[in-house]
C-alpha positions as CSV (number, residue, x, y, z in Angstrom):
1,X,12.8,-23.0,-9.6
2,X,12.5,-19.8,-7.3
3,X,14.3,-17.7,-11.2
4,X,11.8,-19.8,-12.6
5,X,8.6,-18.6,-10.6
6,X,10.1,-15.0,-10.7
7,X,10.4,-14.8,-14.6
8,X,6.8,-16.4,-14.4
9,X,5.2,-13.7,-12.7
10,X,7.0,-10.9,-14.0
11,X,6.6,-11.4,-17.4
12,X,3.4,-12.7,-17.4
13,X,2.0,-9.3,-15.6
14,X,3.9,-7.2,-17.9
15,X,2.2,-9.0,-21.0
16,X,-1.3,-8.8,-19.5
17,X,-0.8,-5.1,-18.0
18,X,0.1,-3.8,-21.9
19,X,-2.5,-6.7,-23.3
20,X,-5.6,-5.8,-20.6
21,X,-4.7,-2.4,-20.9
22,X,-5.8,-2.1,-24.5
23,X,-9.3,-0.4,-25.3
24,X,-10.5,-3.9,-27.1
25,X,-9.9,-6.4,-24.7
26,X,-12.9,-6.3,-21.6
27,X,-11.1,-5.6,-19.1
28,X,-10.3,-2.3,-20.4
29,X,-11.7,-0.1,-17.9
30,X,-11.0,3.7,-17.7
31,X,-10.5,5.2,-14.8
32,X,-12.4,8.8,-15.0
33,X,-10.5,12.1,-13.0
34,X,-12.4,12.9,-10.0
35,X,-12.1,14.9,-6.8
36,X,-9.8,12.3,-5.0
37,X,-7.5,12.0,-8.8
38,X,-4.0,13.7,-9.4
39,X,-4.4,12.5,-13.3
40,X,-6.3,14.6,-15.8
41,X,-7.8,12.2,-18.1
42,X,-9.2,8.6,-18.3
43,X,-6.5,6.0,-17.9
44,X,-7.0,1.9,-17.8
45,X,-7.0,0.9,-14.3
46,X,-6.8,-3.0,-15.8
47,X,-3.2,-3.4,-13.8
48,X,-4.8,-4.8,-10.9
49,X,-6.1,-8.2,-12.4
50,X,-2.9,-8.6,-14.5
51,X,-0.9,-8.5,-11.0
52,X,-3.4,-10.8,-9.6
53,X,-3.3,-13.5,-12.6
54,X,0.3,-13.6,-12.5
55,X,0.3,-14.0,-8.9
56,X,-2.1,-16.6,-8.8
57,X,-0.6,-18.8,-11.9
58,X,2.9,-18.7,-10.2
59,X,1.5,-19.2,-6.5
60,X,0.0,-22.7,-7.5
61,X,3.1,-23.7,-9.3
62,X,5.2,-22.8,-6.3
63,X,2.7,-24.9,-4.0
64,X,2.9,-27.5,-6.2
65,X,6.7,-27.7,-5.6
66,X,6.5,-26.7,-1.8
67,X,4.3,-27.7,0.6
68,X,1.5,-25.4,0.9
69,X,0.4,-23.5,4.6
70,X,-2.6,-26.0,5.7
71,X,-4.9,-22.8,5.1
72,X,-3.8,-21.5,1.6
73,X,-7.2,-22.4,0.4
74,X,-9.3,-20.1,2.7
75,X,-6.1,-17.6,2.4
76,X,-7.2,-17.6,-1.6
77,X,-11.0,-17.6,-0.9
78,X,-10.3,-14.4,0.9
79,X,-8.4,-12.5,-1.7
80,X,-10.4,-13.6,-4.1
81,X,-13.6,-12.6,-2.5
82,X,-11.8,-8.9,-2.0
83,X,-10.8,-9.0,-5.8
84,X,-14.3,-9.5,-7.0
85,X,-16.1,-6.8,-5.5
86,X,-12.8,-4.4,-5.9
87,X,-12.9,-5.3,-9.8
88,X,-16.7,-4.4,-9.6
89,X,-16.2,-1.5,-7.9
90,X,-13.8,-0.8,-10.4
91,X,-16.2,-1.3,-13.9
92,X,-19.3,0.6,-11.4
93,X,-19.1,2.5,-8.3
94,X,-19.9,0.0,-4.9
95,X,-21.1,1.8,-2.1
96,X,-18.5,2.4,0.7
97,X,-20.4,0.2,3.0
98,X,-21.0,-3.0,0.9
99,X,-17.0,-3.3,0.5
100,X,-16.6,-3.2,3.6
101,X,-18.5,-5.5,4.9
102,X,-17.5,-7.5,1.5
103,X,-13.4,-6.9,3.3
104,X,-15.1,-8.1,6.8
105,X,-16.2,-11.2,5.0
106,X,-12.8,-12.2,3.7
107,X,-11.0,-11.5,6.8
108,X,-13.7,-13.7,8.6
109,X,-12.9,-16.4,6.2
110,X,-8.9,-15.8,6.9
111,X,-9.3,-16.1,10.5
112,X,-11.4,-18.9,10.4
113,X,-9.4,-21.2,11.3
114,X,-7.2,-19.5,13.6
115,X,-4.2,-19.6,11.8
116,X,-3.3,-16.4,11.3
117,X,-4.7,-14.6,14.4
118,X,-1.9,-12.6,16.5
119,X,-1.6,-14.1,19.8
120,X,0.6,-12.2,21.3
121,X,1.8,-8.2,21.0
122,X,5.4,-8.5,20.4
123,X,7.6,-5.5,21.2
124,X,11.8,-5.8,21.7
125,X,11.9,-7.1,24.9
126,X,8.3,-7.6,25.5
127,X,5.9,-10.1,24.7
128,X,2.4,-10.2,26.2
129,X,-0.4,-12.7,25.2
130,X,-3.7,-11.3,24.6
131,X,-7.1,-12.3,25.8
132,X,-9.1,-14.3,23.1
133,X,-11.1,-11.4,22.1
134,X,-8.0,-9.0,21.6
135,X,-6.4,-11.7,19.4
136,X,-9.6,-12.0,17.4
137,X,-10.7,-8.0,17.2
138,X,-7.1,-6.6,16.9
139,X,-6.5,-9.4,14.5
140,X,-9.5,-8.3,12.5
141,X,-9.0,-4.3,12.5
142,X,-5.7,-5.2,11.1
143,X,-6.2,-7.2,7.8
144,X,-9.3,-4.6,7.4
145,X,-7.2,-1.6,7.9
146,X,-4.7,-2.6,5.3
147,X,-7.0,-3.8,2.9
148,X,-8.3,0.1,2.9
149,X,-5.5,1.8,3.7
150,X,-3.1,0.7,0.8
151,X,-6.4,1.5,-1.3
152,X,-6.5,5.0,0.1
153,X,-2.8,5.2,-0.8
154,X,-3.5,4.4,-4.5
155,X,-3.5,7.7,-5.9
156,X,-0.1,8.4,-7.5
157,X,1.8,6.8,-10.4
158,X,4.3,3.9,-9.1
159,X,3.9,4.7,-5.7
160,X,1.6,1.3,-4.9
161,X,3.5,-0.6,-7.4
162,X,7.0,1.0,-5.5
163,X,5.7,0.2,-2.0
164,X,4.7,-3.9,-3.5
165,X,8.1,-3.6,-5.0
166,X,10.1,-3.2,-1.7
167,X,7.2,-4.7,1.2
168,X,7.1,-7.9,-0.2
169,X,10.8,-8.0,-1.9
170,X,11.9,-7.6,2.2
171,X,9.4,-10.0,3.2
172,X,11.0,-12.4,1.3
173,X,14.6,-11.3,2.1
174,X,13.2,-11.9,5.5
175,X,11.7,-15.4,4.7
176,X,15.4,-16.4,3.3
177,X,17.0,-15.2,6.5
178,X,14.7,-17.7,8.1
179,X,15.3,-20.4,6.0
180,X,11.2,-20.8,4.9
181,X,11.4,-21.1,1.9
182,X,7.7,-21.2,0.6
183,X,7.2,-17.6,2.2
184,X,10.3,-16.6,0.5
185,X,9.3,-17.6,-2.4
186,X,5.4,-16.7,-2.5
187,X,6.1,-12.8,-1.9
188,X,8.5,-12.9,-4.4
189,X,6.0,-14.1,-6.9
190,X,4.4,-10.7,-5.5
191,X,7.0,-8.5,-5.7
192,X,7.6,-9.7,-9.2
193,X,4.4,-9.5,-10.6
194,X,4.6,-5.8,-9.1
195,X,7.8,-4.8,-10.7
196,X,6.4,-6.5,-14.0
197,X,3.3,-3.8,-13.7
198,X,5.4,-0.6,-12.5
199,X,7.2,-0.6,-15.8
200,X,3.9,0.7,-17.3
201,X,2.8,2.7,-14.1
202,X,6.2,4.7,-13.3
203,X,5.5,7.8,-14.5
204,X,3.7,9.4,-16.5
205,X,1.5,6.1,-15.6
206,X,0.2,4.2,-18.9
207,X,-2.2,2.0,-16.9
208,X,-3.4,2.1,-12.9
209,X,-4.1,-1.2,-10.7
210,X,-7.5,-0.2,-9.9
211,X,-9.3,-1.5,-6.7
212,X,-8.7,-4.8,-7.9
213,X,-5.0,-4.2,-7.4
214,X,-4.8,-2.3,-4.6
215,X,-7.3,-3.9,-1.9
216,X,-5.2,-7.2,-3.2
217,X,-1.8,-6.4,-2.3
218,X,-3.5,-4.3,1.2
219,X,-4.9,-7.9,1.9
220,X,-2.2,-9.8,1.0
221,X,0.5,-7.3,2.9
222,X,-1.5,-7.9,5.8
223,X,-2.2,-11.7,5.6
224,X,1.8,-12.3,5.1
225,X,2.8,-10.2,7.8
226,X,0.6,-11.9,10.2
227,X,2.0,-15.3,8.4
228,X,5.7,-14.1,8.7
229,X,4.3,-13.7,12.7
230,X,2.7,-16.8,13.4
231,X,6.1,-18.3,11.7
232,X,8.4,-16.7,13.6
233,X,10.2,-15.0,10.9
234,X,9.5,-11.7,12.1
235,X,7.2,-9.7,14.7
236,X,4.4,-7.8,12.9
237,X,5.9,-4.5,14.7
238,X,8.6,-5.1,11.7
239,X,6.3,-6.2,9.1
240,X,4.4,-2.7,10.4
241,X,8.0,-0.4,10.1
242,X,8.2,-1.7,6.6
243,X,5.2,-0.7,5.2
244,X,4.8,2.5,7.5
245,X,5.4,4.4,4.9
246,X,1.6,3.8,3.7
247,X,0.3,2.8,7.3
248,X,1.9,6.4,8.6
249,X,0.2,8.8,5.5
250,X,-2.8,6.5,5.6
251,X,-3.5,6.8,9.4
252,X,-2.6,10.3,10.0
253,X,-4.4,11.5,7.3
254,X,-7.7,9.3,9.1
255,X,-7.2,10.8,12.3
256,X,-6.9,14.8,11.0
257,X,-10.1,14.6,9.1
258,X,-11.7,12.8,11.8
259,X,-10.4,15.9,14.2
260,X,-12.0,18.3,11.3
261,X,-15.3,16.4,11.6
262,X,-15.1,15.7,7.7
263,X,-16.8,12.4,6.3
264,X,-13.4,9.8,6.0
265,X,-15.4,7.5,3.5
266,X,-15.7,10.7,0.9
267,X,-12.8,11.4,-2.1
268,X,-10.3,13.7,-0.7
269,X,-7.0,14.7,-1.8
270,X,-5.1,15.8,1.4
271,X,-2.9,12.8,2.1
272,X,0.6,14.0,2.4
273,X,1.8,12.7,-0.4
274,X,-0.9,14.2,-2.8
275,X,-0.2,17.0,-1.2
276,X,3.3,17.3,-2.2
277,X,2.2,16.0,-5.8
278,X,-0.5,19.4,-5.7
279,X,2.9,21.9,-4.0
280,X,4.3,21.2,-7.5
281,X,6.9,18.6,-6.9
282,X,5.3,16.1,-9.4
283,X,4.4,12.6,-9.9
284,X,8.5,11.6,-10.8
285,X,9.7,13.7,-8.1
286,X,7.8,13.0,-5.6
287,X,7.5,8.9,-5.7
288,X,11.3,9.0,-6.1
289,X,11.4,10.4,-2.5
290,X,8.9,7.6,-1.5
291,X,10.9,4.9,-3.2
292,X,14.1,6.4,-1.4
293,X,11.9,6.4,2.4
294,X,10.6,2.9,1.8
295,X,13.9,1.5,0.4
296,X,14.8,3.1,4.3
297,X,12.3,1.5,5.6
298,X,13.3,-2.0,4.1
299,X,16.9,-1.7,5.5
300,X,15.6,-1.2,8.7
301,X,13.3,-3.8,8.8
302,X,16.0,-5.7,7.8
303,X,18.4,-4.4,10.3
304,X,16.4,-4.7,13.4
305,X,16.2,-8.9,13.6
306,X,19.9,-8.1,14.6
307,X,19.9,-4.7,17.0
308,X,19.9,-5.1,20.7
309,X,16.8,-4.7,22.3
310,X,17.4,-1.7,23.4
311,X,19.0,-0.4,19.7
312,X,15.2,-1.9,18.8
313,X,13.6,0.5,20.5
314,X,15.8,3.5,19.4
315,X,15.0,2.6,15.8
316,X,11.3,2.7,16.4
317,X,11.5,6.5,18.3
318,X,14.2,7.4,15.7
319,X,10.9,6.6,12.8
320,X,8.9,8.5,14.9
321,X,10.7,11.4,15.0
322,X,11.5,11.1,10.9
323,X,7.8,10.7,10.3
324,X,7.1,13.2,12.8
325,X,9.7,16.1,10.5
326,X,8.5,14.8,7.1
327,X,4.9,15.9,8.3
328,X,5.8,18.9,9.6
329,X,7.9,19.8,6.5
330,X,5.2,19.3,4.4
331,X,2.9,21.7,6.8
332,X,5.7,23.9,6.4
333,X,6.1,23.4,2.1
334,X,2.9,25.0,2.4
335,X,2.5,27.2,4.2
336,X,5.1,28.6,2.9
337,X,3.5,28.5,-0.8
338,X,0.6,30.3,1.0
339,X,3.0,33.1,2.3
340,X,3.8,33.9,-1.0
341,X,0.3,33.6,-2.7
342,X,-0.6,36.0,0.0
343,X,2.2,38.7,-0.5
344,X,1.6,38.0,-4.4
345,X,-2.1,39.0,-4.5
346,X,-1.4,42.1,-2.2
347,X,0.9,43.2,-4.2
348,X,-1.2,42.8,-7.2
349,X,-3.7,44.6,-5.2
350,X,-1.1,47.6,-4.5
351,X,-0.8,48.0,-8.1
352,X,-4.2,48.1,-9.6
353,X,-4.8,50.7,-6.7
354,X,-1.5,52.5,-7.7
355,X,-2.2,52.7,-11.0
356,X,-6.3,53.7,-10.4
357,X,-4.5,56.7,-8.7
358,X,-2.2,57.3,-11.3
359,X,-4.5,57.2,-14.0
């Protein structure tokens, strides 16, 4: 059944990616370059709503075989509340504002019945229950956050697709370890339905996920980590080290322009993997080195349900430290591409001057 479901979703968001993505059907939408794009002319950004059909078909099959989470229904009212206005802002431009208090909506509805609030902070070797309105506001920030960030993280071929790919392919791994199988088997349907889409978004990218896509899997990543919690199956500080590689670029990037006093709800193009994308590396290039860090990231998350508390801990600063080089090596990539510009346009300077007095 779980090959079954699989197959379902794969090929079923393969077929509609090539099928949507087609200038006929409606949901052929083109996404136009802007100031935020690294692509240079329209593309279909229908991707999105073929993950999300596969996803859904195959999710109600597999809760009709296993028993479903008592609130899978308001769990699907949210995501689909988050597709709608991500698919609208998709076909014409929604104000910044309205989705978010659109994303505040669904998460409301999540929470509503409690089920997925995160009682307790859970770090190796310490566990401390929260007050009721830490477990609701903390809880709240961090479906919101995700939501956005994975949006904000959006803007590269395969690299959303990738990160889908490997989070929810380890969340499942995870699930199996744990012997539950209906979270095994429902992120699989998601990572499938992923890998059925990246075969037409690895680069050069045929067709992009759009909004649609993107706020979906940032809502679901964040629902089924705080699932996985609630179950047991893992603490979200795992669920967080496995899709750090977007929750890392994402939230530095927040903080920096917030330092600079620049307005974080405009286009921008200064996340540190764009920027690599912009030093030259490429789209290919440079979301290979993703795949390898979050492919890093999965065996650790992976790893850690069996370290030591104290080996725990030194895989966490151990991250840190790796996040904190691969920043600073990009600082350095260019500044070092500066350096050169620099000497390059004095020495062009040198030259018209040389040969003005020459002449």
């Amino acid at each position: 059944m779980i090959i079954t479901l699989m197959t379902v979703a794969f090929l079923m968001s393969a077929w509609l990616t090539l099928h949507l993505s087609r200038p006929e059907t409606l949901f052929c939408i083109l996404d136009e370059p802007n100031a935020r794009s690294l692509h240079t002319h329209p593309i279909p950004v229908s991707g999105g709503i073929a993950i999300l059909m596969a996803f859904t078909l195959s999710a109600f099959l597999a809760c009709w075989h296993y028993v479903p989470i008592p609130d899978f229904f308001w769990l699907c009212i949210s995501g689909l509340l988050i597709a709608i206005i991500s698919f609208i802002d998709d076909c014409r431009h929604v104000s910044a504002l309205y989705r978010l208090l659109v994303h505040c909506l669904a998460t409301y509805f999540l929470l509503w019945q409690g089920e997925f609030w995160v009682t307790q902070l859970i770090l190796p070797g310490m566990i401390w229950t929260w007050p009721p309105f830490l477990k609701i506001s903390l809880s709240f920030l961090f479906i919101v956050w995700m939501v956005n960030l994975y949006n904000f993280m959006d803007g590269m071929d395969g690299f959303a697709g990738g990160m889908a790919v490997f989070g929810f392919g380890t969340l499942a791994i995870l699930g199996g370890l744990a012997d539950h199988q209906l979270f095994m088997v429902i992120n699989l349907i998601v990572a499938s339905a992923a890998a059925g889409f990246l075969l037409f978004n690895f680069p050069p990218a045929r067709v992009f996920m759009g909004d649609a896509g993107s706020s979906s899997l940032g809502f679901l990543a964040a629902a089924f980590s705080l699932w996985g919690n609630r179950e047991g199956i893992f603490p979200l500080w795992i669920a967080m080290l496995l899709f750090s590689p977007f929750i890392v670029d994402a939230s530095a990037t927040l903080l920096q322009r917030l330092l600079r006093g620049e307005k974080i709800w405009l286009a921008h193009k200064t996340h540190y993997y764009q920027r690599l994308v912009q030093l030259g590396w490429g789209h290919k290039r440079t979301v290979l080195w993703e795949y390898a860090l979050m492919a890093a990231c999965s065996f650790s998350a992976l790893l850690a349900p069996l370290l030591s508390t104290y080996a725990q801990w030194g895989l966490l600063v151990a991250w840190g430290f790796i996040y904190f080089l691969l920043m600073y090596f990009v600082n350095w990539l260019e500044q070092q591409k500066k350096n050169l510009t620099n000497k390059f346009i004095a020495n062009s300077e040198w030259a018209t001057r040389k040969n003005f007095y020459s002449s």
